[in-house]
N, C-alpha and C positions, 0 to 999 in steps of 0.2 A: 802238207796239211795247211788250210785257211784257216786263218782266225778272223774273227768278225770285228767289222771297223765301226767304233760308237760314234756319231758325231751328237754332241749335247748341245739342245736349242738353245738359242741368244734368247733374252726377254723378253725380244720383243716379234719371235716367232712362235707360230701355236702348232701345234700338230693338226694334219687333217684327219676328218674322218669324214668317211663318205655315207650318206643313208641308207643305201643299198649292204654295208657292212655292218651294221649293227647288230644283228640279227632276229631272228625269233623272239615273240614276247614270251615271256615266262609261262611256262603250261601249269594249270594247278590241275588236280584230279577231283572230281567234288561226286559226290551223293545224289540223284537228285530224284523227287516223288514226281512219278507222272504218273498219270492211268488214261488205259492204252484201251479204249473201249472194243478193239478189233481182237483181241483174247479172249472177251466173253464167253464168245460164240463156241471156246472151247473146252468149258467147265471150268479155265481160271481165274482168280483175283485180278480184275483191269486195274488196280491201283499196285505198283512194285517199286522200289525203291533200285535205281541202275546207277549206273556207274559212266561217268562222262568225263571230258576233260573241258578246260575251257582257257583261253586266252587274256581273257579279260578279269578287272576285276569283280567280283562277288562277296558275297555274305549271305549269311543262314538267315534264309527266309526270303531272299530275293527269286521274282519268277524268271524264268531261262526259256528258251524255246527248241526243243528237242528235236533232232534233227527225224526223217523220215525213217519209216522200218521197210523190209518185203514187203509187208502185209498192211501197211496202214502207208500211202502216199503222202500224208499231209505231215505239216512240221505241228508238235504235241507241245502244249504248255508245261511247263511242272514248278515245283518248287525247290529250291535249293535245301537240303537239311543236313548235308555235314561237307565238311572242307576238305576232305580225304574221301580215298574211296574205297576202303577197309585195307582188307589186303589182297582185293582183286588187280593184279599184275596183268592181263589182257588187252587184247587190243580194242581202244574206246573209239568212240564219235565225239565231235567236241559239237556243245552248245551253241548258241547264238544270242546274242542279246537282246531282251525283249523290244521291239520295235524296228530292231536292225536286221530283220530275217535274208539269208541267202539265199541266191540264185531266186 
């Protein structure tokens, strides 16, 4: 059986850490109001409140940019209105920051 051998840093060694090892930034789940004018067309309400995730930080009431749907190609404005995402468990799209849009 191996037991594990500690060697404890002198004081005037640091431990490394590599940037590639840090990981992932923290995922929040957040609320967010868009309206998706490409629903209309089907007798629903184009203003719905979904459910996203996002990387960055946020606050209620900040605008986000909503990634594309099937049906609507383009990335959608919305607004941020709650910090959770009730208790929808599903699989999300995450946000983008307003001005930092991808691809």
């Amino acid at each position: 059986m191996r037991t594990a051998t500690y060697y404890p840093l002198t004081l005037t060694e640091q431990p490394v850490t590599s940037p590639d090892r840090r990981g992932k930034p923290a995922t929040t789940f957040i609320t967010v109001r868009v309206t998706m004018p490409h629903v209309q067309k089907y007798g629903k309400n184009p203003t719905m409140l979904l459910a996203y995730a996002c990387s960055f930080a946020v606050k209620v009431g900040d605008p986000v940019l909503c990634p594309p749907t099937r049906l609507n190609p383009k990335w959608t404005r919305g607004i941020v209105t709650q910090l959770t995402a009730g208790s929808y468990r599903g699989p999300v799209k995450y946000v983008a920051a307003l001005g930092k849009k991808k691809g």
